[in-house]
N, C-alpha and C positions, 0 to 999 in steps of 0.2 A: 386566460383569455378564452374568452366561448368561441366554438365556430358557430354557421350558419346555422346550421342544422340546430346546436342547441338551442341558441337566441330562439328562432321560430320557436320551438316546442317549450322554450320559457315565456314567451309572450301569448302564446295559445293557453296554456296553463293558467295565467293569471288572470287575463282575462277572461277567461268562462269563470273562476272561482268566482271573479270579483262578478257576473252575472250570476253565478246559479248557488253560488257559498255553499258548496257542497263541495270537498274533494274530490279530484279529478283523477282519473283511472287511465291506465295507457293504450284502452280501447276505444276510450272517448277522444284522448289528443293523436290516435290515430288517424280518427275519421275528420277532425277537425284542423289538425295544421293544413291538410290537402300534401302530407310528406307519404313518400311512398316507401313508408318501413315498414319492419316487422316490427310484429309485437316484442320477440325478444331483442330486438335495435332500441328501441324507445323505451324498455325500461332498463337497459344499460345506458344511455343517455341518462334516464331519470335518475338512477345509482350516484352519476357522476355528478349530478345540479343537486343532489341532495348531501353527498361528501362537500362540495363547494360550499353548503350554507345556503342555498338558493332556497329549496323548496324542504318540507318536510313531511313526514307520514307521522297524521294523528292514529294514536294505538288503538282506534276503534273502524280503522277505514283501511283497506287496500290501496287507496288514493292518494293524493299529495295536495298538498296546500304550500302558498307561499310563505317565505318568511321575511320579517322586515328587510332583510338584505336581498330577497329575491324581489320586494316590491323597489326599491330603490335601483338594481339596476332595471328594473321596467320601466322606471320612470324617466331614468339620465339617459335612456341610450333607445328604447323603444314606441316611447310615448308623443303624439304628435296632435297637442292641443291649439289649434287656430283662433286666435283670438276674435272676438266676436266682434263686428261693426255696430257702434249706436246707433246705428241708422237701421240697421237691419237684426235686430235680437228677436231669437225667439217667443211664441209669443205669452209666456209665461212672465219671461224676462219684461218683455212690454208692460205687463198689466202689472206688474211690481210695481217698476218704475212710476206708475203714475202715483205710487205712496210718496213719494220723495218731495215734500214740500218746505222749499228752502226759508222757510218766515222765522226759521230758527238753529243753530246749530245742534242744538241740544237733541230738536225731537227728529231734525235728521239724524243721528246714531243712532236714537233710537230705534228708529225706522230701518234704517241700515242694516243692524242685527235683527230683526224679524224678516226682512229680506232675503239676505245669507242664510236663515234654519229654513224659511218657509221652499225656498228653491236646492236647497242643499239636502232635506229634510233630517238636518245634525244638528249642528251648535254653530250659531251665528257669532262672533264677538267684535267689538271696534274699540279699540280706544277714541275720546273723545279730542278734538284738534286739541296740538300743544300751542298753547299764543307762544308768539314770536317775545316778548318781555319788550318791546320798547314802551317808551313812555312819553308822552308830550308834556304833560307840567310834574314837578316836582316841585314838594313843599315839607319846610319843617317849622315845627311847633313845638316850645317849650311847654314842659308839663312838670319837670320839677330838675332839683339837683340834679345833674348827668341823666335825666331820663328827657329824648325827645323823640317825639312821633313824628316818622317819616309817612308823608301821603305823596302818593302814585296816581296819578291817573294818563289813562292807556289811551291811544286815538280814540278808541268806541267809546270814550268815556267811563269804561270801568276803574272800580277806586278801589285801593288797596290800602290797608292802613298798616303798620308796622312799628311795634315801640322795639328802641334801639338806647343803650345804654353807651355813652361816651366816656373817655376818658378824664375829660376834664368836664366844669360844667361852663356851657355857653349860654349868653345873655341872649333875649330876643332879637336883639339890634344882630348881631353876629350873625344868627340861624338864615334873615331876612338875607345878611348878602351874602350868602353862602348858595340860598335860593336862587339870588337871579342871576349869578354867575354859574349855576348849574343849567338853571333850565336855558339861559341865554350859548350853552355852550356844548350840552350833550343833549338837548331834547330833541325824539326825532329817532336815537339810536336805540340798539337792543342794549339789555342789560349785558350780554357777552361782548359786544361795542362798546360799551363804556368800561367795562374789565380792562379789554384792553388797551385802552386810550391811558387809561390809568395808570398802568404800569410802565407806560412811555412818558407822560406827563407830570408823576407824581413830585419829581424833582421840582419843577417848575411852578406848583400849585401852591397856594397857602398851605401849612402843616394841618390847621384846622379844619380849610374844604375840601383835600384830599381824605383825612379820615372820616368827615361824614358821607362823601359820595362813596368811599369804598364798604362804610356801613348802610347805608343806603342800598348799595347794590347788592348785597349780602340779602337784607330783608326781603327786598325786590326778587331775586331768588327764591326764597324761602316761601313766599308769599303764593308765588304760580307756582312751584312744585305743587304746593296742597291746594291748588285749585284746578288742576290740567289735571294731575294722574288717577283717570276714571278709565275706567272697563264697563261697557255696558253688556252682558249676556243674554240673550235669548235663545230658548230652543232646548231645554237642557234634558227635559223630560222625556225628547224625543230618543234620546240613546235609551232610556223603557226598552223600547221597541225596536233595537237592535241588537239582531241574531248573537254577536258576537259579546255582547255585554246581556243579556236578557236575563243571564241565569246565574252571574257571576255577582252578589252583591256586595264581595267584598269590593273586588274594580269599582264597581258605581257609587261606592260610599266615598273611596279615593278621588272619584271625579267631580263628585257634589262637593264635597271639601275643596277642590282644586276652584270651582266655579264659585265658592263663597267667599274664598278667602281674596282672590285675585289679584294678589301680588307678586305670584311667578306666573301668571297670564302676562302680567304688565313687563315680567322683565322677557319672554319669550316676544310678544308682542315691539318691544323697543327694538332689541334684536333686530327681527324682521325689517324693520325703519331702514334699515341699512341695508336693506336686498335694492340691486336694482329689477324691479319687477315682479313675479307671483317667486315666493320661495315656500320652500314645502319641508317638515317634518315628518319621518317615519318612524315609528316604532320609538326607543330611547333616544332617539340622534339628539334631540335638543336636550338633555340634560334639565332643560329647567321643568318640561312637563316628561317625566319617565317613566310612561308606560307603553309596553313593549306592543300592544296594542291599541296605539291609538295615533291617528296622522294630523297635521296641522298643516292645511296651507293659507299662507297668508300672501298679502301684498300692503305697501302702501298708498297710502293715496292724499295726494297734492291738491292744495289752494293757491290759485293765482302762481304758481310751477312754482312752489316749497312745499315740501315734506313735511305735513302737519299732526299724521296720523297713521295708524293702520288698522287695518281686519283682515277677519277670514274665517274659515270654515274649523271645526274641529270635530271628526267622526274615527269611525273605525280604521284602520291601516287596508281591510275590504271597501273601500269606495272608486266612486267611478272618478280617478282622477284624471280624466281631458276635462270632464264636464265640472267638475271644483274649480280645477283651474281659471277657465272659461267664468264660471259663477262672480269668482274672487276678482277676478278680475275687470271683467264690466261693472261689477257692484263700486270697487274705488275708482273708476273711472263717475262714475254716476254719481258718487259722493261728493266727491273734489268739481263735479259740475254744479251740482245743488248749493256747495257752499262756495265759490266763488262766483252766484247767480245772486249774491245776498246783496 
């Protein structure tokens, strides 16, 4: 447990790094905490946040820098980001916002993550909304021996088509009432609704329309998985031009890789789904993106108050995090207004 004294001299520290990224010397956090030690007081303090894991000395400096463990308690216990009024955002924030044109979801994310990099000056990312899986009509079609095409179509009228191979083979007259006993009975609900309606009802169903609707809902799954799970990135180039990655291209090969492939974005990103509000990555903490230098804060953000989606920032463990925070935060705010404005 820190006392007072060190807290100040670790919160002074970090923040001038994360201002001047140059290791900080303990004539600089002399004159800058406003603490009235000595020189040799403050770097026996420094001795002891650096035995802790807190801070560290690069072997080319007399100075200390922090380390992911000294940025995380800076963050949980020091850091005081006020979240910003729509009404009243900077006016950076402002002139953004006027990109946000809800005539579509799509080119809102879009939007969204050049947003995030242009105000963040990092790596913007969103996943794109997950639909909800309900369905208003359902329909099946024979196409041959045990093979029938299951079609979907979603309130927006999106149509998903789906070939599903049955156990036995059913005639058309059968598929027809299997149709209006389904759509007459689960249209309306999500596909995780009808799962488990299912599993309460299957007793009571026909053998026949219990295993098409449970194959049905199987497709109906399969079907939004590979049409929801997108990552849109912008911004990526900008890390070029950060201090802390500039000169290192092995890291940057690792993070181009990490932004092409985008499938531990998406499970880091899911994750986040479950934060209530901006949740942040330091260093390795998220195991799914593990570099020891690199921070992720994210949030999610809501349509018509469900959890559709998330984003957020992705830069150096060196950023100014009130102002991420702050960023991540209006921007899924801003989102979830553009697309529940549709």
């Amino acid at each position: 447990m820190l006392d007072d004294r060190a807290k100040t001299l670790l919160k002074t520290l970090v923040e001038r790094y994360i201002a001047e990224g140059q290791p900080v010397g303990s004539r600089t956090l002399s004159r800058a905490s406003g603490l009235d030690l000595s020189p040799a007081t403050i770097r026996n303090v420094m001795a002891d946040l650096e035995e802790l894991g807190l801070i560290a000395s690069p072997h080319t400096s007399a100075g200390r820098v922090p380390t992911a463990r000294g940025y995380r308690l800076f963050v949980d216990t020091m850091l005081t980001a006020r979240p910003l009024d729509l009404e009243h955002v900077p006016p950076d924030v402002a002139a953004a916002r006027e990109q946000l044109h809800p005539d579509q979801p799509q080119r809102v994310i879009a939007q969204a993550a050049q947003l995030l990099s242009s105000l963040s000056s990092f790596v913007g990312v969103v996943t794109a909304p997950r639909r909800a899986g309900v369905f208003r009509h359902i329909e099946f079609l024979r196409l041959g021996e045990r093979r029938v095409l299951v079609i979907l179509v979603s309130p927006e009228g999106d149509v998903q088509n789906r070939l599903i191979f049955t156990a036995r083979d059913h005639t058309q007259a059968e598929l027809v009432e299997a149709t209006n006993y389904l759509n007459a009975h689960y249209a309306g609900l999500t596909l995780d609704e009808v799962r488990a309606r299912l599993q309460l009802e299957v007793e009571a169903l026909r053998g026949e329309i219990a295993a098409l609707m449970q194959a049905a809902v199987q497709a109906g799954s399969e079907a939004l998985a590979d049409s929801s799970e997108q990552v849109i990135v912008s911004g990526e180039r900008n890390l070029l031009g950060v201090q802390d990655f500039g000169n290192d291209m092995k890291s940057l090969r690792r993070l181009f890789d990490l932004f092409e492939q985008k499938t531990e974005l998406m499970r880091l990103l899911d994750t986040s789904s479950r934060a209530d509000g901006v949740r942040i990555w330091i260093g390795g903490e998220s195991q799914v993106v593990p570099f020891e230098e690199l921070s992720v804060v994210s949030a999610p953000y809501e349509v018509d108050g469900r959890i559709v989606g998330t984003l957020g920032v992705i830069g150096p463990t060196r950023m100014a995090y009130d102002r991420m925070i702050q960023i991540v935060d209006i921007t899924a705010r801003l989102v979830g207004n553009a697309l529940s404005a549709r």
